[in-house]
C-alpha positions as CSV (number, residue, x, y, z in Angstrom):
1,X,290.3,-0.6,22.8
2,X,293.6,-2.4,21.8
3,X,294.6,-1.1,18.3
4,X,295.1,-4.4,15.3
5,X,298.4,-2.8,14.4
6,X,300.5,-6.1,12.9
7,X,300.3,-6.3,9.3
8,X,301.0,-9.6,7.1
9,X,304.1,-7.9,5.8
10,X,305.6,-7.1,9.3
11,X,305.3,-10.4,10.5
12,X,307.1,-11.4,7.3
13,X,309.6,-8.9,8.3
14,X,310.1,-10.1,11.8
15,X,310.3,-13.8,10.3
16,X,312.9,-13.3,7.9
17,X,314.7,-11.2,10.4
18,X,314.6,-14.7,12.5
19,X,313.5,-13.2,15.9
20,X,311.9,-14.3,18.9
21,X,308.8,-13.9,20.4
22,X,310.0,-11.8,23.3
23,X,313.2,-9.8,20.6
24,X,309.8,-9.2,18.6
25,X,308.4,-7.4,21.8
26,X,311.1,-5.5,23.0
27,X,311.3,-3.9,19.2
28,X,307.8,-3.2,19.0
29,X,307.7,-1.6,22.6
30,X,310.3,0.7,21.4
31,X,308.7,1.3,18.2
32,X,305.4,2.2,19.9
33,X,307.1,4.4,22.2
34,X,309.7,6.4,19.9
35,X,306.2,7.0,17.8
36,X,304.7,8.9,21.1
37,X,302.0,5.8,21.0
38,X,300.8,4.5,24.2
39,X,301.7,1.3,24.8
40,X,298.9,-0.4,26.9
41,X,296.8,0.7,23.6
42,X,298.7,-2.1,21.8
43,X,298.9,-5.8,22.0
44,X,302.3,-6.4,22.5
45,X,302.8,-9.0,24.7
46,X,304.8,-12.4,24.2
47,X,301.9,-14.5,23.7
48,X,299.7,-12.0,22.0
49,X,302.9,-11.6,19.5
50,X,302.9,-15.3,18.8
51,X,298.9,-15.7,18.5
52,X,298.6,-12.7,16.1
53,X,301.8,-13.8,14.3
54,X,300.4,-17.2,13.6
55,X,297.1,-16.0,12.5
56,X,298.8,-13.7,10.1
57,X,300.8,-16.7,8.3
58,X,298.1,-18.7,7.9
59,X,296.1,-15.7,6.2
60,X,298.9,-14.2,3.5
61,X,298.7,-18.3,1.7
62,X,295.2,-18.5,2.0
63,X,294.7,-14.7,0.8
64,X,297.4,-15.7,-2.0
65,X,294.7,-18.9,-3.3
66,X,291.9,-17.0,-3.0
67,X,293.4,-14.1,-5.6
68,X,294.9,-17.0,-7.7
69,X,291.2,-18.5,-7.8
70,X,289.1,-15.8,-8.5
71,X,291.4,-14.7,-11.0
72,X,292.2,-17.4,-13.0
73,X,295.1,-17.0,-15.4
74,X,295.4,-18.5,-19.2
75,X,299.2,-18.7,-18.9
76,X,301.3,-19.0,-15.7
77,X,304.7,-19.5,-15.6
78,X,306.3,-21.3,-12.3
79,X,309.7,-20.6,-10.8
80,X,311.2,-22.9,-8.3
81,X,314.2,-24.0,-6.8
82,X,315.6,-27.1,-6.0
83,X,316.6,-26.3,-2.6
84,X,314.2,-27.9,0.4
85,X,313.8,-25.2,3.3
86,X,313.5,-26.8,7.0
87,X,310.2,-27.0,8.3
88,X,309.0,-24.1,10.3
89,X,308.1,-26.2,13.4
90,X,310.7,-27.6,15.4
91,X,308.0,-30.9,15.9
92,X,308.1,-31.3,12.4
93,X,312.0,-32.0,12.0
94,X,311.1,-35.1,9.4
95,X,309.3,-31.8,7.2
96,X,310.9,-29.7,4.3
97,X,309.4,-26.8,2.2
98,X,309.9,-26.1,-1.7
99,X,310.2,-22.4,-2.4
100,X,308.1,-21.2,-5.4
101,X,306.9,-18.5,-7.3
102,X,304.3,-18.4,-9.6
103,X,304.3,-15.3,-12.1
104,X,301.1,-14.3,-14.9
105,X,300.2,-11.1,-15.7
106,X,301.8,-8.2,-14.2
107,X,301.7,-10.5,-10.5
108,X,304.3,-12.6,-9.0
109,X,303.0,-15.0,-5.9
110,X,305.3,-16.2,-3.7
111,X,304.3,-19.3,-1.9
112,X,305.8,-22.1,0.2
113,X,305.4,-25.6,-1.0
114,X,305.2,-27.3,2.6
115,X,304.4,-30.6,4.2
116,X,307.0,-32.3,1.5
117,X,307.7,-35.6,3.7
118,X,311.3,-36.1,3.7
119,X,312.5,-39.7,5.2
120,X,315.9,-40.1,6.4
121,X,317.3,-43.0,5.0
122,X,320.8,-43.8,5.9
123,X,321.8,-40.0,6.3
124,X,320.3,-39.4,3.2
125,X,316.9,-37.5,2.6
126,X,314.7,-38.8,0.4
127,X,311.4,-37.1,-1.3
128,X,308.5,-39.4,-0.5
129,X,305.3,-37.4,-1.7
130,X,303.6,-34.5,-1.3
131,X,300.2,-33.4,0.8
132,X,299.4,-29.9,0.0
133,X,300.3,-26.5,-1.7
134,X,299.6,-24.0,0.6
C-alpha cells in the first residue's frame, strides 16, 4: 500500500521554491530515506509528483471557497496588489494572475485571481476582462 504523504502545504513549498518535477524527486527520495522510510512505500516518481501536485492545487482554492461559503462573513476586507503574476502554464503565455488576500475575522485567505486575459497590444499589455476567481 503506497502511503498519501504530499500535503497542500508541501506542494506550495516545492512551488514557491520553483523546482522541477524530477529536483522534487530527488529531494523527496532523500527525505524518505534520511527518515529510515522505505521508499518503494511512497509515490515518488516524476509523473506521480506532477499528478499529485496538480491535484493538490486544484484542492487548496476550491477548499479556500468552500470555507469562505459556508462561513459567510458580515465584513471582509480585501488586499490586493497591482502587480499581474505570469500564468502558471507555459501554454497560457497571453494569461496573468492578480494576487489577493481576503481578511475577516481572525482568517486571512490567500487566493490567486487567474485567467485575467492580457492582450498584447504594441508591447503593451492591456487588461481585457476577467473569467473566474478561483
Amino acid at each position: 500500500m503506497r502511503k498519501d504523504f504530499i500535503t497542500p502545504k508541501l506542494v506550495a513549498a516545492l512551488d514557491r521554491c520553483q523546482l522541477s518535477m524530477l529536483d522534487s524527486v530527488f529531494i523527496l527520495e532523500a527525505t524518505i530515506d534520511a527518515l529510515g522510510c522505505n521508499n518503494d512505500e511512497f509515490p515518488i516518481g516524476k509523473s506521480s509528483i506532477q499528478r499529485i501536485r496538480t491535484e493538490k492545487r486544484k484542492e487548496r482554492p476550491e477548499n479556500i471557497k468552500i470555507d469562505f461559503q459556508n462561513e459567510v462573513p458580515d465584513v471582509v476586507t480585501l488586499h490586493r496588489d497591482g502587480k499581474l503574476l505570469p500564468a502558471l502554464s507555459a501554454r497560457k503565455s497571453e494569461e496573468e494572475r492578480l494576487p489577493i488576500v481576503i481578511s475577516y475575522g481572525l482568517k486571512n485567505n490567500s487566493l490567486l485571481c487567474r485567467d485575467w486575459i492580457i492582450l498584447q497590444v504594441k508591447n503593451r499589455h492591456r487588461l481585457f476582462g476577467r473569467r473566474s476567481w478561483i
